[in-house]
BABATI-861459 format. One record per residue: residue in one letter; x, y, z of N, C-alpha, C in turn. Coordinates in steps of 0.05 Angstrom, whole numbers. Example, Ala and Ser with C-alpha at 12.3 -4.5 7.8 and 13.67 -1.06 7.14 Angstrom:
SITE  A  264  -114  156  246  -90  156  264  -66  156
SITE  S  257  -45  142  273  -21  143  258  1  157
END
This chain:
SITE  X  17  -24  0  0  0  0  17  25  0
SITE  X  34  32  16  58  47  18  69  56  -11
SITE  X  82  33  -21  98  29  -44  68  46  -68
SITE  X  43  37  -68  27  42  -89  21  82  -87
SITE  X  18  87  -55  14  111  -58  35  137  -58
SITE  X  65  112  -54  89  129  -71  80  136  -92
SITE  X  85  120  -111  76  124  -144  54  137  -151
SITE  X  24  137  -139  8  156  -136  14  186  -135
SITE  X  32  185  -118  37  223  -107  59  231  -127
SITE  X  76  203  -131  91  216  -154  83  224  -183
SITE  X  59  207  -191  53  213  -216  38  231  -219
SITE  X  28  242  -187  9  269  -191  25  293  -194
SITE  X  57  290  -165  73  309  -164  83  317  -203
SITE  X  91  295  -213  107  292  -234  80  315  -259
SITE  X  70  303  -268  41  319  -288  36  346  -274
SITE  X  35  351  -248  30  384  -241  43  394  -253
SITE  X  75  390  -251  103  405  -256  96  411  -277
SITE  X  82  394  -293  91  396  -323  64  410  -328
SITE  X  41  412  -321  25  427  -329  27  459  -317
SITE  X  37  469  -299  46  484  -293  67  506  -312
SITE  X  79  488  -317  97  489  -334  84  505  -368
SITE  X  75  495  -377  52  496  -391  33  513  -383
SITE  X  8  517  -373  -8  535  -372  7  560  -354
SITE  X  36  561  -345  55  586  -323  58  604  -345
SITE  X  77  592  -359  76  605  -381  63  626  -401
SITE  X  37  617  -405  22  634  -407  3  652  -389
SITE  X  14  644  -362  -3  667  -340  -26  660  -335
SITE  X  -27  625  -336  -60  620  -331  -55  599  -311
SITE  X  -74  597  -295  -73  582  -258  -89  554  -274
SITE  X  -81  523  -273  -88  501  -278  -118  499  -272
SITE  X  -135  510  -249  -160  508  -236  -179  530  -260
SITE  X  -160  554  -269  -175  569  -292  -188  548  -320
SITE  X  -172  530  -324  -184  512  -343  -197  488  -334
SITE  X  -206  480  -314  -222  461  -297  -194  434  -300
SITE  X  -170  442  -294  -157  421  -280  -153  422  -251
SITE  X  -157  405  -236  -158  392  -213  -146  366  -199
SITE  X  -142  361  -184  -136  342  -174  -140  312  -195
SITE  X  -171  310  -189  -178  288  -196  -180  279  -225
SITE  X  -181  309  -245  -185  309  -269  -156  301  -284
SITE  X  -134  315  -263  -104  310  -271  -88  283  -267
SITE  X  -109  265  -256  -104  233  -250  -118  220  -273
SITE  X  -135  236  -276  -155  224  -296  -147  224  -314
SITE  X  -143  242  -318  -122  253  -356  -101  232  -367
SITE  X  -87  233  -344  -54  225  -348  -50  199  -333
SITE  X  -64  185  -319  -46  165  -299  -47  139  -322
SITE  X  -68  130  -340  -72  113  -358  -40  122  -379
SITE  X  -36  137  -392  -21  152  -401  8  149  -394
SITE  X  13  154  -370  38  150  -360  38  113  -346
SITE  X  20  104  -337  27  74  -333  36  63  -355
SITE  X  26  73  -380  30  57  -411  58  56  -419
SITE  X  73  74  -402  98  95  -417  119  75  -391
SITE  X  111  71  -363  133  69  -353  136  37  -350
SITE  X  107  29  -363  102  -7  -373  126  -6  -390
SITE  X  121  -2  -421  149  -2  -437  174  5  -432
SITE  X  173  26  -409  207  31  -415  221  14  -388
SITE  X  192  6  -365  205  -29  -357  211  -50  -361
SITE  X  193  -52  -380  198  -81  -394  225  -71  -411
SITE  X  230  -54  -424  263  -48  -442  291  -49  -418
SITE  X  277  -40  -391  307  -39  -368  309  -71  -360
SITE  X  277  -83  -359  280  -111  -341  295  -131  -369
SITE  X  304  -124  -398  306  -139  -417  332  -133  -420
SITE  X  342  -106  -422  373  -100  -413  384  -116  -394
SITE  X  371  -116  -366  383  -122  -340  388  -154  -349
SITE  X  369  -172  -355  363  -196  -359  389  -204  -388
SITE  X  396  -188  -403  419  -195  -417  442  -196  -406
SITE  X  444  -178  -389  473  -175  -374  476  -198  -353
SITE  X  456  -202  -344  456  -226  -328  460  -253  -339
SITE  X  453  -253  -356  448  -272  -386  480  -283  -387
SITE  X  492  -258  -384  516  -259  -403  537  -263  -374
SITE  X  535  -250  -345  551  -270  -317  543  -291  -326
SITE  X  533  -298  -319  524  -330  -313  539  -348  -329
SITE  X  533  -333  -364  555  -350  -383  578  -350  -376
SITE  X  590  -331  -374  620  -323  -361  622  -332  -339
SITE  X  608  -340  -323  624  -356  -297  622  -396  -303
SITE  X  600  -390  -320  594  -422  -327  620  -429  -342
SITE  X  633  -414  -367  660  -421  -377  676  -420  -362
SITE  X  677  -393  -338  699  -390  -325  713  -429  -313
SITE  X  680  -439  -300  682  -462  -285  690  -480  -296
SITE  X  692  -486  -325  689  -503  -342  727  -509  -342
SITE  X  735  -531  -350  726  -549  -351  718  -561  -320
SITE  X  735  -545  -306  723  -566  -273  701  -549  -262
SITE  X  680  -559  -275  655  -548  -269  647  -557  -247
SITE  X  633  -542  -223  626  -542  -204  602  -536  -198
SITE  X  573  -549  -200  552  -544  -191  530  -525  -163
SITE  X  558  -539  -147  559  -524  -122  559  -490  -126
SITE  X  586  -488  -147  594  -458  -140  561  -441  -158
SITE  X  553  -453  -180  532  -437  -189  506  -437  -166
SITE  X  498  -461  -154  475  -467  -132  490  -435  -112
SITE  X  512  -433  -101  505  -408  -80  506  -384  -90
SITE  X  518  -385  -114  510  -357  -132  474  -352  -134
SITE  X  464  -375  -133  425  -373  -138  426  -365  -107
SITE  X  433  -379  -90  435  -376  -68  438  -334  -47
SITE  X  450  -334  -66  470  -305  -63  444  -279  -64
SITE  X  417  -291  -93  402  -277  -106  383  -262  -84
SITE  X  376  -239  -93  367  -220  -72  337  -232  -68
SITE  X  323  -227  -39  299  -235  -45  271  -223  -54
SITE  X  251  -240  -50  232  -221  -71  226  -193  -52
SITE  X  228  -197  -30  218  -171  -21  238  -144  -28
SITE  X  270  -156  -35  279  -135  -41  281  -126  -75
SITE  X  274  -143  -88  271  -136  -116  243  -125  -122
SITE  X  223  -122  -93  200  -110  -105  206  -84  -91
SITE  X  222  -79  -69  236  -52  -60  248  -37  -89
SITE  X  261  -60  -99  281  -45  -126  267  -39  -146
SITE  X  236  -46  -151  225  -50  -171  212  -21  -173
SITE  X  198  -12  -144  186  8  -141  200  35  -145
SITE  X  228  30  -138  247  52  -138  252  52  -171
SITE  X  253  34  -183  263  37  -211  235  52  -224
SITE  X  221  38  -209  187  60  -225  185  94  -222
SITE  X  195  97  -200  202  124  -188  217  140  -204
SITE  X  230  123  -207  259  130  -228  254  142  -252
SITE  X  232  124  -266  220  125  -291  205  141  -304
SITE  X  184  149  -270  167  167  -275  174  192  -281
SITE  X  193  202  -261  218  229  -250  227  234  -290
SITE  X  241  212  -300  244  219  -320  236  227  -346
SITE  X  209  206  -345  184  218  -359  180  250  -358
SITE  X  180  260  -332  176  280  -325  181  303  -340
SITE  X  206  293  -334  237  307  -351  228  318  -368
SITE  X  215  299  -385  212  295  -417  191  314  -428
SITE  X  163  303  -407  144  323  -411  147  352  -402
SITE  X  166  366  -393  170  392  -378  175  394  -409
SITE  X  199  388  -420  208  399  -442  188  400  -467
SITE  X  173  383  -468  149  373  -476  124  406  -482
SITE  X  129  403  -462  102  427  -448  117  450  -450
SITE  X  136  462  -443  151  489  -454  144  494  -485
SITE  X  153  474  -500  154  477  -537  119  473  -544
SITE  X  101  472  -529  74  473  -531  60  501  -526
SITE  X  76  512  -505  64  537  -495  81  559  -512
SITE  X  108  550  -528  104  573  -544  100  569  -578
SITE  X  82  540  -584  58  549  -601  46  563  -598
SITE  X  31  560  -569  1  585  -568  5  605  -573
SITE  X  31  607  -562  33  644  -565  46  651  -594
SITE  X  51  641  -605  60  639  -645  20  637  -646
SITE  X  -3  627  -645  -25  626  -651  -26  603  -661
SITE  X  -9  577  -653  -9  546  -672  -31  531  -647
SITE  X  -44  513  -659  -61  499  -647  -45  480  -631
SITE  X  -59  471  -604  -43  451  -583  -57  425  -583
SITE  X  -49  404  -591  -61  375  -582  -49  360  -550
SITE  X  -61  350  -538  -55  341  -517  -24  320  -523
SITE  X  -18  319  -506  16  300  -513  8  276  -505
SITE  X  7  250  -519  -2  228  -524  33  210  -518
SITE  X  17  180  -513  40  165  -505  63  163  -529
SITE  X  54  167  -558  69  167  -577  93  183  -578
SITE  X  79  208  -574  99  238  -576  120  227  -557
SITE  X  117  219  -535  135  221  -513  154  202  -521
SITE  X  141  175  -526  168  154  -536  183  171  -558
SITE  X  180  181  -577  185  191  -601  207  214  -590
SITE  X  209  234  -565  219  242  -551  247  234  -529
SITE  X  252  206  -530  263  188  -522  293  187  -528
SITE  X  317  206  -516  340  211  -535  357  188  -546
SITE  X  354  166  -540  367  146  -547  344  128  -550
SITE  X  350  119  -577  328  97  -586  304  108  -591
SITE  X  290  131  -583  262  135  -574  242  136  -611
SITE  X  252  135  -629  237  120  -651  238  90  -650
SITE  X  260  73  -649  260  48  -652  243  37  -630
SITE  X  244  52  -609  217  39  -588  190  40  -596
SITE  X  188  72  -610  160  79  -621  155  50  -628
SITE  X  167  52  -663  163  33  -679  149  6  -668
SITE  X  170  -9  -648  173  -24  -641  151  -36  -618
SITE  X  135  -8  -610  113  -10  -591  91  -15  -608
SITE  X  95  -3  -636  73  0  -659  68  -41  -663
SITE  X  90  -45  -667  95  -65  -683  75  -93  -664
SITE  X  85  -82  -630  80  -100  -618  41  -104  -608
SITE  X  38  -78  -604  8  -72  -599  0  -73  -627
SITE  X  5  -79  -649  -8  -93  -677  -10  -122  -679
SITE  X  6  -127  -662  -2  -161  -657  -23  -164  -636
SITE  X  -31  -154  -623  -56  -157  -597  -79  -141  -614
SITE  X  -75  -121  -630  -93  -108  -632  -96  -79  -618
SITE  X  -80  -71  -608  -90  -49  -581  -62  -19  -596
SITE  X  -62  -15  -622  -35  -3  -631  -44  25  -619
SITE  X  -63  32  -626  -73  57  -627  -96  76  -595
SITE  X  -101  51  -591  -107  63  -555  -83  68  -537
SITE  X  -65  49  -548  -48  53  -530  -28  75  -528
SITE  X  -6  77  -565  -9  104  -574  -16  126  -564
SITE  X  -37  128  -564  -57  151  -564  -60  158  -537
SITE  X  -61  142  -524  -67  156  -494  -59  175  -486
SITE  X  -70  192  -472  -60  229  -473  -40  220  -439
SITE  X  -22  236  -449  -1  233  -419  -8  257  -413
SITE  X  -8  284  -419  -12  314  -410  -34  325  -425
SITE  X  -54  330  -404  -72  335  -436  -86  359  -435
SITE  X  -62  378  -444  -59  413  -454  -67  416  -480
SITE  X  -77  438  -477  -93  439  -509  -99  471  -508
SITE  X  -101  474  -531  -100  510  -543  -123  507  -571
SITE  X  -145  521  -575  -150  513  -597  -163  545  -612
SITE  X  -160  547  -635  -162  577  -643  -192  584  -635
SITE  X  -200  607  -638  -232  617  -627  -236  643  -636
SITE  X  -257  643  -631  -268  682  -646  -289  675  -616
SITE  X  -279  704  -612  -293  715  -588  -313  739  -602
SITE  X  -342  736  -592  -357  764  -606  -375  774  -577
SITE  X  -370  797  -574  -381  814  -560  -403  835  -574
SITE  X  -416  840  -542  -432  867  -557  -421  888  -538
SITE  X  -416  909  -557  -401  931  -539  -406  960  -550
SITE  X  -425  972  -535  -426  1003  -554  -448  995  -578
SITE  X  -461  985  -564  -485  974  -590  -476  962  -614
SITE  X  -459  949  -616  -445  943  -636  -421  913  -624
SITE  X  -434  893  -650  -410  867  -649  -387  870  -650
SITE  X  -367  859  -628  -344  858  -635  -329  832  -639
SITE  X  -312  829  -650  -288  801  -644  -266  807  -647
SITE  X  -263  774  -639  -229  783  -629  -218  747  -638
SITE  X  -197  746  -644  -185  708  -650  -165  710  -631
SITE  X  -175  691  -618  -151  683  -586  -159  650  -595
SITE  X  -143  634  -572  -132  613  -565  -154  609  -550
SITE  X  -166  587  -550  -186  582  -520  -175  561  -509
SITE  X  -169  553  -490  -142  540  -467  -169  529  -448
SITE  X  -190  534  -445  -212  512  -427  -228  537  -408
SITE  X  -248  524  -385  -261  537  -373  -276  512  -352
SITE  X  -284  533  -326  -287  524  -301  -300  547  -291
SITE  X  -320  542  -268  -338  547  -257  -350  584  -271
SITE  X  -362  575  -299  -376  591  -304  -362  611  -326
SITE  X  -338  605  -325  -319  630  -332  -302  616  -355
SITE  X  -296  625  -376  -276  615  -397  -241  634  -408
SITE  X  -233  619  -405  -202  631  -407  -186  633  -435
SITE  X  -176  652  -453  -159  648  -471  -143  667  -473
SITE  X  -129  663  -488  -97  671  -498  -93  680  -528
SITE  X  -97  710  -517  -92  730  -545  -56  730  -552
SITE  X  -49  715  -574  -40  718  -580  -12  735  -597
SITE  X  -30  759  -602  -22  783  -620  -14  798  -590
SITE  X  -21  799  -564  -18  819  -543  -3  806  -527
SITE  X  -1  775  -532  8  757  -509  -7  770  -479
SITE  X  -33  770  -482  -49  770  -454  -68  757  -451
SITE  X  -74  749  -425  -97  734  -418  -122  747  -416
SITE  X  -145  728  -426  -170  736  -431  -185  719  -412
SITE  X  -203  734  -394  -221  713  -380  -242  729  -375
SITE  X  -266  715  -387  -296  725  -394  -319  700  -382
SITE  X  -338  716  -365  -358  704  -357  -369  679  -383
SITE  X  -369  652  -381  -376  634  -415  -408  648  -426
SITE  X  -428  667  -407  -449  667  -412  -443  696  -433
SITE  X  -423  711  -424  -418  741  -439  -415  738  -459
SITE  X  -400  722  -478  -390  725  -504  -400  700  -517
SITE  X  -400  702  -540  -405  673  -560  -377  671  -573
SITE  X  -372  641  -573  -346  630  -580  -350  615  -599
SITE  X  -340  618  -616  -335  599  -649  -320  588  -652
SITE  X  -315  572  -679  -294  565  -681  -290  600  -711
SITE  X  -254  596  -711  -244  613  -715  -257  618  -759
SITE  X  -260  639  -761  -265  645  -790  -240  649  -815
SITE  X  -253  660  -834  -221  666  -844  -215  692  -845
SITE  X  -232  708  -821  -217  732  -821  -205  730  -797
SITE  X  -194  705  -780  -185  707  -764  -154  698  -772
END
């Protein structure tokens, strides 16, 4: 239980940073777009389990070669006066399960922290689309492997390849790890007896109130959702 609501607090600590990170940037508070607690578990914990599944199974398949490869090397070492004995206390020697599930949790920790990493950097080069006026899609499990400085296509690929044999290529893919989003908008007011608009960014909304990001001023917009009518953007925007 301990060990589960490590990883819990970490994967919440870990996604704040990075949403933070992301909506700081542009001068907007996470709760302005109805993120929360429970919505920020919701979003991302599917998302990030998917991410730190693969890049365990790639450390537990590393680790498992190198071990692969003592064992050979002490098996020749023994050879020809092979000794049964000496390999039995080497098994003997092996840590037990309670401490390889100590090591296991810490390596998840490990994983997550780095993920982290990934998505900070992730979420910086997102927040200054918005403010260029480029549309934001949430960062999905793909982007992030793809992000991966060593290997991180051949994993893609290779995750593609493998969830095409089960069937599951594209849920899994797809699953949103951070899920920031910017999407263009025409704002129309009535002001002075007379329509106005405006093309901002709409970035979300929470209790009543909707938030976006004028781009041309780099300032924040936050309007009662009942005040204005919101579109999607024209081509005079």
């Amino acid at each position: 239980m301990a060990a589960l609501t490590a990883i819990g607090i970490t994967i919440y600590g870990v996604v704040r940073i990075d949403y933070v990170r992301f909506y700081g940037d542009l001068g907007v508070g996470m709760e302005e777009v109805g993120l929360g607690y429970s919505e920020v578990l919701q979003a991302s914990v599917a998302g990030l389990a998917i991410l730190a599944l693969v890049l365990l199974i790639l450390a537990a398949l590393v680790v498992a070669t190198f071990v692969l490869l003592a064992v050979a090397m002490i098996v020749l070492t023994l050879s020809p006066k092979y000794e049964p004995t000496a390999v039995r206390d080497l098994v003997r020697r092996a840590p037990s399960s309670r401490r390889v599930a100590r090591a296991l949790v810490v390596v998840t920790l490990a994983v997550l922290v780095t993920i982290g990493a990934i998505l900070g950097d992730m979420a910086n080069e997102r927040s200054n689309r918005v403010q260029d006026g480029a549309e934001v899609h949430p960062i999905v499990v793909r982007d992030v492997l793809d992000e991966i400085p060593v290997g991180g296509r051949v994993l893609t690929e290779s995750s593609v390849w493998l969830a095409r044999r089960v069937a599951l290529a594209e849920p899994l893919l797809s699953a949103p790890v951070l899920n920031v989003k910017a999407a263009p908008a025409k704002i129309e007011q009535l002001s002075d007896g007379e329509v106005t608009h405006q093309c901002v960014m709409y970035l979300g909304a929470a209790n009543g109130g909707a938030t976006f990001f004028d781009h041309d001023t780099d300032q924040v917009i936050r309007l009662p959702a009942a005040s204005a009518r919101i579109s999607a953007p024209s081509d005079s925007c």
